[in-house]
MDAnalysis code that builds the backbone (N, CA, C; Angstrom):
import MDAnalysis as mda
import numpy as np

u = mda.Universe.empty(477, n_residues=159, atom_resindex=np.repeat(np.arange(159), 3), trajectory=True)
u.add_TopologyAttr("name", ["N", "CA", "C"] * 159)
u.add_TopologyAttr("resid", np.arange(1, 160))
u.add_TopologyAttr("resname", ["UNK", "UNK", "UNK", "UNK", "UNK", "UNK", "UNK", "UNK", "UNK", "UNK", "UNK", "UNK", "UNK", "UNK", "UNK", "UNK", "UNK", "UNK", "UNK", "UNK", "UNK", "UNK", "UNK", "UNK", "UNK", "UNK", "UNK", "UNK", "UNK", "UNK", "UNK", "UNK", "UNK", "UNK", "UNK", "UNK", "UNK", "UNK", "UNK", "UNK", "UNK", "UNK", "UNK", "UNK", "UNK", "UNK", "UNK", "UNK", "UNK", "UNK", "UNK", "UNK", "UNK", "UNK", "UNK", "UNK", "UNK", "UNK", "UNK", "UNK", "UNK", "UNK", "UNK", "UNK", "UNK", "UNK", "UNK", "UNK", "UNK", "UNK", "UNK", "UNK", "UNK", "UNK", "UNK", "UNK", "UNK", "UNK", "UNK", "UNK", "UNK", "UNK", "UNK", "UNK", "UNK", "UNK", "UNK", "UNK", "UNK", "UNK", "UNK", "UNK", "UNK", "UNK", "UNK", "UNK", "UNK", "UNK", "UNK", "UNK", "UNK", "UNK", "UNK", "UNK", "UNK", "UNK", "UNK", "UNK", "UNK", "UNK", "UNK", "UNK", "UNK", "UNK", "UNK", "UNK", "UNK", "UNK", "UNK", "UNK", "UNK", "UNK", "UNK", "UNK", "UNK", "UNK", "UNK", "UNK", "UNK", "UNK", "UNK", "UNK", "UNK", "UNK", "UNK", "UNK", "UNK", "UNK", "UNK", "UNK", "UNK", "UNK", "UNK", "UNK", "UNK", "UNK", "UNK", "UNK", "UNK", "UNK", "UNK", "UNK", "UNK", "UNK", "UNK", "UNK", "UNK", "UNK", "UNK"])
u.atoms.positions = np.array([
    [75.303, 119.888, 88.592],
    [75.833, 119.238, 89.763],
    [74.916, 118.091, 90.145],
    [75.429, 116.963, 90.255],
    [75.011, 115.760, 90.769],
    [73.991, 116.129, 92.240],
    [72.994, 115.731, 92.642],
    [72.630, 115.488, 93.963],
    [72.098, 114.068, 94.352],
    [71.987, 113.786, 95.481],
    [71.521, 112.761, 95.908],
    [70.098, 112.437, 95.823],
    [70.069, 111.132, 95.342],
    [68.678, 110.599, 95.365],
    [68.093, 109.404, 96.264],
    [67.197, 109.841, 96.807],
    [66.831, 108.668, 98.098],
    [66.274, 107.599, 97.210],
    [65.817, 107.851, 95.930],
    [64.860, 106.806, 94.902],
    [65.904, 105.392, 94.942],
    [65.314, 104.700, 95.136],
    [65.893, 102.993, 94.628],
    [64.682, 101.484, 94.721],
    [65.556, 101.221, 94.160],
    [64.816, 99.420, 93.525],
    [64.740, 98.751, 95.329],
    [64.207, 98.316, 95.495],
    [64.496, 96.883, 96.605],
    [65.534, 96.220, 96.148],
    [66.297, 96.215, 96.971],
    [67.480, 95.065, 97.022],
    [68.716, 95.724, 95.995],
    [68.484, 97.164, 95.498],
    [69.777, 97.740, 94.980],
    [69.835, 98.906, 95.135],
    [71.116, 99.769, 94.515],
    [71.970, 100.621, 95.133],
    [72.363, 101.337, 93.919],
    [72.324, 102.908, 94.271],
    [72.537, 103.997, 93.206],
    [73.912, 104.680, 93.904],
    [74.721, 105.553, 93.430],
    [75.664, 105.810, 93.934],
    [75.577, 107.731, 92.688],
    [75.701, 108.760, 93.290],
    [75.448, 109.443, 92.470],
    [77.224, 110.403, 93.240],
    [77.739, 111.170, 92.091],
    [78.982, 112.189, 91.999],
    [78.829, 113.144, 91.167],
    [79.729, 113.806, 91.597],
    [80.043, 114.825, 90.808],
    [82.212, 115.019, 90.308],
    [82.082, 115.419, 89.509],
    [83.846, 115.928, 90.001],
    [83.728, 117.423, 89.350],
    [85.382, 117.766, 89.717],
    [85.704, 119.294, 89.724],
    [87.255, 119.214, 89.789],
    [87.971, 119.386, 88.773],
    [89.335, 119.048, 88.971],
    [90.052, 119.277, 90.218],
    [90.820, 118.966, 90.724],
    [91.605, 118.967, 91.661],
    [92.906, 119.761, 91.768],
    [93.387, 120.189, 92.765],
    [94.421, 121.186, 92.580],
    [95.293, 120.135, 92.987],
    [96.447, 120.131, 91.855],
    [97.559, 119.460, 91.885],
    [98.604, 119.052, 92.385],
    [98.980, 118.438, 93.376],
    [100.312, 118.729, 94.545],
    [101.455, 118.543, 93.426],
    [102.292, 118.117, 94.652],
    [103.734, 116.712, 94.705],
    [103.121, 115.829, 94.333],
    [102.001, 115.212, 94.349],
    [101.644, 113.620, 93.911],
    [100.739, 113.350, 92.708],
    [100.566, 112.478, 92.256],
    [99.854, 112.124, 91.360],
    [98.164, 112.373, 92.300],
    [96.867, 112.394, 92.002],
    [95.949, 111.676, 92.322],
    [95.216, 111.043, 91.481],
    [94.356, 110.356, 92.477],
    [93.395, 109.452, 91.837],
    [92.122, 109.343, 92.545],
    [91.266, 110.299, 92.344],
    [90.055, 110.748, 93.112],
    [88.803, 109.408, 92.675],
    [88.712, 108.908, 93.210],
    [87.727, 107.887, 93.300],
    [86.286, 108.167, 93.249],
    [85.765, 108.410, 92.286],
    [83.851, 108.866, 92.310],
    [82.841, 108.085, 92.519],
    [83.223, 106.622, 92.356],
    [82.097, 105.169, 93.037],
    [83.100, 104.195, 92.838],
    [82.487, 103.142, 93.736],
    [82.884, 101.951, 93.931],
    [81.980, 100.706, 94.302],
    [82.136, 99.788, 93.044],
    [81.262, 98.593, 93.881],
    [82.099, 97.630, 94.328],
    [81.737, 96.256, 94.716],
    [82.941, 95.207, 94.692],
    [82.894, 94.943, 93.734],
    [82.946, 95.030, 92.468],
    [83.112, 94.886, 90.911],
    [83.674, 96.322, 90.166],
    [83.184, 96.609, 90.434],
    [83.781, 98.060, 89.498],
    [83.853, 99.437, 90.129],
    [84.907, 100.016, 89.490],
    [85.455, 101.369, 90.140],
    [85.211, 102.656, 89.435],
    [85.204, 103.918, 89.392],
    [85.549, 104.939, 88.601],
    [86.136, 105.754, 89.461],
    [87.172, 106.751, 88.313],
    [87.673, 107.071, 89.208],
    [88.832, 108.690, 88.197],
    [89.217, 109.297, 88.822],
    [89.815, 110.905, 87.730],
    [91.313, 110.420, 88.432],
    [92.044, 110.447, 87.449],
    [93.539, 110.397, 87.812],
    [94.103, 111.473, 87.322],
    [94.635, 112.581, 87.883],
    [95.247, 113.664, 87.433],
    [96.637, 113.569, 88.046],
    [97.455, 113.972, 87.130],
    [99.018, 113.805, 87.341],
    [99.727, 114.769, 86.240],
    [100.908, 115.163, 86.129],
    [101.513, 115.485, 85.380],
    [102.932, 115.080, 84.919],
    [103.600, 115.723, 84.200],
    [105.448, 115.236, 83.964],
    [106.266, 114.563, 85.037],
    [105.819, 115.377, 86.269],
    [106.778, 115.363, 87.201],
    [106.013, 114.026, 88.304],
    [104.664, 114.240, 88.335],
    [104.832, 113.300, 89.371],
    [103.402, 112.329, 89.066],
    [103.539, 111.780, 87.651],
    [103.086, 110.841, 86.648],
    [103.628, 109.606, 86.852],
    [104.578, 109.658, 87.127],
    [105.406, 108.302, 86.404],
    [105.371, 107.418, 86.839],
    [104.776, 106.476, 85.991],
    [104.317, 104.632, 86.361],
    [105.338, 103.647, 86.176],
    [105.374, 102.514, 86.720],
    [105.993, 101.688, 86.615],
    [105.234, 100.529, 86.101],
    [106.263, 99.634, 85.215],
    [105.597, 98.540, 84.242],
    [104.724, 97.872, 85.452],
    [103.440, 97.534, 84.997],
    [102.519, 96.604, 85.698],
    [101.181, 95.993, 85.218],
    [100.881, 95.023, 85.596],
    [99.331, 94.137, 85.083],
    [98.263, 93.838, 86.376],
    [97.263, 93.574, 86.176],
    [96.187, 93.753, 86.993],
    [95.961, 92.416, 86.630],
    [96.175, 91.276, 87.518],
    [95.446, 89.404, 87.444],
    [94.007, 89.837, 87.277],
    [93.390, 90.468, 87.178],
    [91.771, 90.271, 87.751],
    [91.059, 91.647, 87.265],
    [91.911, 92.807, 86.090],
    [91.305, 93.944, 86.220],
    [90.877, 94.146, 84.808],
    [90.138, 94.807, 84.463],
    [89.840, 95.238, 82.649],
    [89.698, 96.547, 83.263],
    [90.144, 97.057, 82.580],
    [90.568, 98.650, 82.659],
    [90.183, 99.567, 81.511],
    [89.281, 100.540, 81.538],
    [88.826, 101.416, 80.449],
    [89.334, 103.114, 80.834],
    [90.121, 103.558, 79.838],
    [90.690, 105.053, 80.129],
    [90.366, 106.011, 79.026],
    [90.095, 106.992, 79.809],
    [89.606, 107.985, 78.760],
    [90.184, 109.595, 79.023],
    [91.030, 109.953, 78.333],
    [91.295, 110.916, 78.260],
    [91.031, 112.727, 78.226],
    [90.462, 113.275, 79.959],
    [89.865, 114.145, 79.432],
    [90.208, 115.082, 79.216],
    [91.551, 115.563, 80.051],
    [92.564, 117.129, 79.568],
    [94.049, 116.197, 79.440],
    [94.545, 116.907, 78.470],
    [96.064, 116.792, 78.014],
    [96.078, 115.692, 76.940],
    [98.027, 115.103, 77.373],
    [97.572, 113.793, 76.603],
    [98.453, 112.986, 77.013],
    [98.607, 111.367, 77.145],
    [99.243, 110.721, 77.518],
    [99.499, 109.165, 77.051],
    [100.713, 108.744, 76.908],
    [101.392, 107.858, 76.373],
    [101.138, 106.168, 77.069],
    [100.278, 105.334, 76.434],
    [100.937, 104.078, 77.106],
    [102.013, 103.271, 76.641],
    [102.441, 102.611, 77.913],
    [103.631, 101.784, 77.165],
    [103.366, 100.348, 77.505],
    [103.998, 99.562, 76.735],
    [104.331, 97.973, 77.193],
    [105.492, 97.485, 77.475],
    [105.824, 96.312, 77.485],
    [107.172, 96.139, 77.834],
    [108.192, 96.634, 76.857],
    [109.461, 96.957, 77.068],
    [110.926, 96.678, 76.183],
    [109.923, 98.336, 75.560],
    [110.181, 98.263, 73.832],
    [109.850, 99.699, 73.421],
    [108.686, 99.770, 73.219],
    [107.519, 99.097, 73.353],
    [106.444, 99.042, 72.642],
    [105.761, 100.121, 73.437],
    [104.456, 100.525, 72.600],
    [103.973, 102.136, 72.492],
    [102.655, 101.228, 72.042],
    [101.666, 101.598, 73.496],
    [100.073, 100.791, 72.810],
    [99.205, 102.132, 72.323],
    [99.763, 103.134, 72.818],
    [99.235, 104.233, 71.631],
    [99.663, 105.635, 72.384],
    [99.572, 106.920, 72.189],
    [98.943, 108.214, 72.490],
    [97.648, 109.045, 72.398],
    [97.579, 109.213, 73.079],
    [95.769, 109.698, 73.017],
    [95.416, 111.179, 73.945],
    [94.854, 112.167, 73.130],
    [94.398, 112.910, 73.786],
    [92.602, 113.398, 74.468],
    [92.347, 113.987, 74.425],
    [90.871, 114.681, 74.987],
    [90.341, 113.863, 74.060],
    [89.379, 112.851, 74.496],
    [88.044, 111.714, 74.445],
    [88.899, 111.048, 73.418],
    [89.987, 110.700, 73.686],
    [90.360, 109.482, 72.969],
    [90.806, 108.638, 74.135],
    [91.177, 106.983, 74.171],
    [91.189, 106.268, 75.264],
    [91.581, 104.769, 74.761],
    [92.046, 104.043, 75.309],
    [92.146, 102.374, 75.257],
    [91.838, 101.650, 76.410],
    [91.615, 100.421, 75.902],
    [91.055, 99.677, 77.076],
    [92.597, 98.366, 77.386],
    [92.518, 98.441, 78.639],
    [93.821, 97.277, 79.397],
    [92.840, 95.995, 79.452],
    [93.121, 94.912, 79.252],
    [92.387, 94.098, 79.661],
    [93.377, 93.009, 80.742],
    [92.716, 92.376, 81.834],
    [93.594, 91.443, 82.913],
    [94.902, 90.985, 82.113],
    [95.649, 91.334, 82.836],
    [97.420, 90.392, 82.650],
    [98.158, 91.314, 81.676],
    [97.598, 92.447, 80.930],
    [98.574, 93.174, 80.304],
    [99.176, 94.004, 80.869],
    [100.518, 93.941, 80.604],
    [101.781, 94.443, 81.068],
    [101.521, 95.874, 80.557],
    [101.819, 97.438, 81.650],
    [101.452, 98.522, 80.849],
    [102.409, 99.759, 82.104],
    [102.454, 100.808, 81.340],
    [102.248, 101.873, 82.278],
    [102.131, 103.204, 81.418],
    [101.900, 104.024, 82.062],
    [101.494, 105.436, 80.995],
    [102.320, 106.478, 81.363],
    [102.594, 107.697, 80.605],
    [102.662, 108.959, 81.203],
    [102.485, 109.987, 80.460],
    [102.508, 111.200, 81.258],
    [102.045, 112.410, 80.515],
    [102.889, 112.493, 79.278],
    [102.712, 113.372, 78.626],
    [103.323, 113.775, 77.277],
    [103.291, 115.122, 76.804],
    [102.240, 115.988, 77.978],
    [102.033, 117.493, 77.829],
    [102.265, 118.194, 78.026],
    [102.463, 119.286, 78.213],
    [102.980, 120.456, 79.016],
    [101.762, 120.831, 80.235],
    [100.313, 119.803, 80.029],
    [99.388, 120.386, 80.816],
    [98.908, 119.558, 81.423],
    [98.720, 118.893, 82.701],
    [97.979, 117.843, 83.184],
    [97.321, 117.156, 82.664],
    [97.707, 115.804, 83.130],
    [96.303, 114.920, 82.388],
    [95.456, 114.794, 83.581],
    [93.933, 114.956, 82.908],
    [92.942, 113.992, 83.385],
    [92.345, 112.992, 83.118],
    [92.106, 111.802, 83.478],
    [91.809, 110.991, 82.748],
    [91.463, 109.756, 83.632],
    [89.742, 110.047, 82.789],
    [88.847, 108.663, 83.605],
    [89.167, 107.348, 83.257],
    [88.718, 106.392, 84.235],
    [89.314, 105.398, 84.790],
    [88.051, 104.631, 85.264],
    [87.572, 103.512, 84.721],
    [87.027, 102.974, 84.672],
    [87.162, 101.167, 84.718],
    [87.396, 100.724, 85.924],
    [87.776, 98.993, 86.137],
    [87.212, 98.244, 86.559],
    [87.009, 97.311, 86.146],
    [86.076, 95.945, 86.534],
    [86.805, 94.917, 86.704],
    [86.480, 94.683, 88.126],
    [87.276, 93.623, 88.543],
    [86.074, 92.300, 89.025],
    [87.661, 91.709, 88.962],
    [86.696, 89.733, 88.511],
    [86.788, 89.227, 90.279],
    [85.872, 89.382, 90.706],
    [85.580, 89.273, 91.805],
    [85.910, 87.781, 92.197],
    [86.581, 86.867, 91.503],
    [87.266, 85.548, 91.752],
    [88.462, 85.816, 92.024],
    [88.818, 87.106, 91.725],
    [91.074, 86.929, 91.929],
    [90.971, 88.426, 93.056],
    [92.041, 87.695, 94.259],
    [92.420, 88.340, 95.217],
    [93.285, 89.608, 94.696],
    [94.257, 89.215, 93.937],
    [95.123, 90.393, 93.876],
    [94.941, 91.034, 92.312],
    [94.767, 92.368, 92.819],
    [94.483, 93.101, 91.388],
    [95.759, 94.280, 91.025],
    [97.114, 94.435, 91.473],
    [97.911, 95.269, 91.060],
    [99.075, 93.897, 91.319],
    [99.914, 93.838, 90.122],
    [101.565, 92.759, 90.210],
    [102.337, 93.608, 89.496],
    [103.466, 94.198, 90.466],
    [104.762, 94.733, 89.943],
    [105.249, 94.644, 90.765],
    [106.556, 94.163, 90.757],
    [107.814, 94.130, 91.974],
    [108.323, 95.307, 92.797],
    [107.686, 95.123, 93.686],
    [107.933, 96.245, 95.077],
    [107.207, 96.856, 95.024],
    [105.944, 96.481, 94.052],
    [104.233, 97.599, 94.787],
    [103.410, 97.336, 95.359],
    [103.257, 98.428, 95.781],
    [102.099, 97.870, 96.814],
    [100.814, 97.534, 96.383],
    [100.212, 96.261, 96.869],
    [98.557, 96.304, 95.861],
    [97.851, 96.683, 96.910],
    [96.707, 97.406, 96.165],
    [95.577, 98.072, 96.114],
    [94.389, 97.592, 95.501],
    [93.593, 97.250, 96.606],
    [92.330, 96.057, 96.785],
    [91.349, 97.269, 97.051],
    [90.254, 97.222, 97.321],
    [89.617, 97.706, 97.762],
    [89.373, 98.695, 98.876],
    [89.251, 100.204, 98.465],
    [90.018, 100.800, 99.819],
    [88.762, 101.244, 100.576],
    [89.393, 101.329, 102.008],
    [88.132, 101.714, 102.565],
    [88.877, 102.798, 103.588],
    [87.985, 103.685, 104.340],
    [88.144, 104.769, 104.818],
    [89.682, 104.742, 105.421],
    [90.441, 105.898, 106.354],
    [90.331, 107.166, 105.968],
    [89.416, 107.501, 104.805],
    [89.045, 108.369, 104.711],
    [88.998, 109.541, 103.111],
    [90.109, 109.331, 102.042],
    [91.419, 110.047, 103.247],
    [92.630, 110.239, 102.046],
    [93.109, 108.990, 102.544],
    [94.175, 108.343, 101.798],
    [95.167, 107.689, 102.222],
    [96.288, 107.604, 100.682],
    [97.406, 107.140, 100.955],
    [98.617, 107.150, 100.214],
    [98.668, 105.796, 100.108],
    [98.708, 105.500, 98.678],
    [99.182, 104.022, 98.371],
    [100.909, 103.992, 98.141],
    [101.832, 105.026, 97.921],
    [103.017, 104.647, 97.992],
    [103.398, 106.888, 97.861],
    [104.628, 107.042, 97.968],
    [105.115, 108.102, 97.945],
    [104.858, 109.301, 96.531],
    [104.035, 108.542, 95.657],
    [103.694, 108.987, 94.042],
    [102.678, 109.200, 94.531],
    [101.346, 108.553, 94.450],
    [99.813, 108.967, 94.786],
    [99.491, 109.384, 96.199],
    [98.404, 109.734, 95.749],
    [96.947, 110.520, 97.043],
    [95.995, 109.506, 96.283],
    [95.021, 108.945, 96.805],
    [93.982, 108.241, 96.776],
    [92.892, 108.910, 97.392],
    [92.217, 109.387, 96.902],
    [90.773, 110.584, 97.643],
    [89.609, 109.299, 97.047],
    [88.868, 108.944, 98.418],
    [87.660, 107.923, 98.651],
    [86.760, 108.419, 98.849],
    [85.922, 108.562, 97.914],
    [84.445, 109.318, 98.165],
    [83.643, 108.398, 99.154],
    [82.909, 109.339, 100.402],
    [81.978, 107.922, 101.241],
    [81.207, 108.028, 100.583],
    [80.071, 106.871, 100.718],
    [78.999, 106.368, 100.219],
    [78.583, 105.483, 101.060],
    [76.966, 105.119, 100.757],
    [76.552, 104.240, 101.359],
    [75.615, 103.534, 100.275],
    [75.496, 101.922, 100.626],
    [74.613, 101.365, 99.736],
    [73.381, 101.265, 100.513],
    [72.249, 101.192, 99.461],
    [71.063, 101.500, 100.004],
    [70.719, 99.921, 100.500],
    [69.234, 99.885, 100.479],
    [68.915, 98.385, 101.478],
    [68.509, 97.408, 100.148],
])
């Protein structure tokens, strides 16, 4: 188990987690374990039922996924299939590709989530009628649309 460390550099910032899977609702989640204004991590657990993405690209995001229980499908536009991947297998999205994923298992996926965003472009989620999702800040929980739970770990940066 992760604990906290008071140790740091002058002028930077450690951010320490832990995870522990999550018990599964109605919604997808996406438990958030750090955040800088550049980069995110983060456990997305979802399954068959309440997985399902809609085609979309990130202006500003590179996206690294890694597969840690089940297994799950990305797609691109029209039929294309950018692969299937299960436990520690993964692909990387890079800004402007068109994508969405879903389960393929009979067993939840988990699967880390890792994004770096280009701190020059305002909007980092484009699909017609979604909502984007910038940088979230407290509540704890909040709902980005009727599919996800968004769980925000607090933190603080050091001096």
């Amino acid at each position: 188990m992760a604990t906290d460390s008071k140790a740091s550099q002058p002028g930077f910032a450690t951010q320490t987690f832990s995870y522990q899977t999550p018990e599964l609702g109605p919604r997808r989640i996406n438990m958030i374990m750090a955040r800088t204004d550049q980069v995110k991590a983060a456990v997305q657990v979802f399954d068959r039922v309440n997985g399902a993405e809609i085609l979309h690209s990130h202006k500003g995001v590179d996206t690294f996924w890694l597969v840690l229980k089940g297994r799950v499908r990305f797609h691109g536009p029209a039929d294309l299939v950018y692969g299937e991947f299960g436990p520690m297998e993964g692909i990387v999205t890079t800004r402007g590709l068109r994508y969405f994923f879903e389960c393929v298992s009979d067993e939840p996926v988990e699967m880390l989530q890792v994004a770096a965003f280009d701190p020059r472009v305002a909007s980092s989620k484009n699909s017609e009628g979604a909502v984007e999702l910038l940088a979230p800040t407290p509540p704890q929980y909040f709902e980005r649309d009727d599919r996800d739970i968004f769980v925000e770990k607090r933190y603080t940066y050091g001096s």
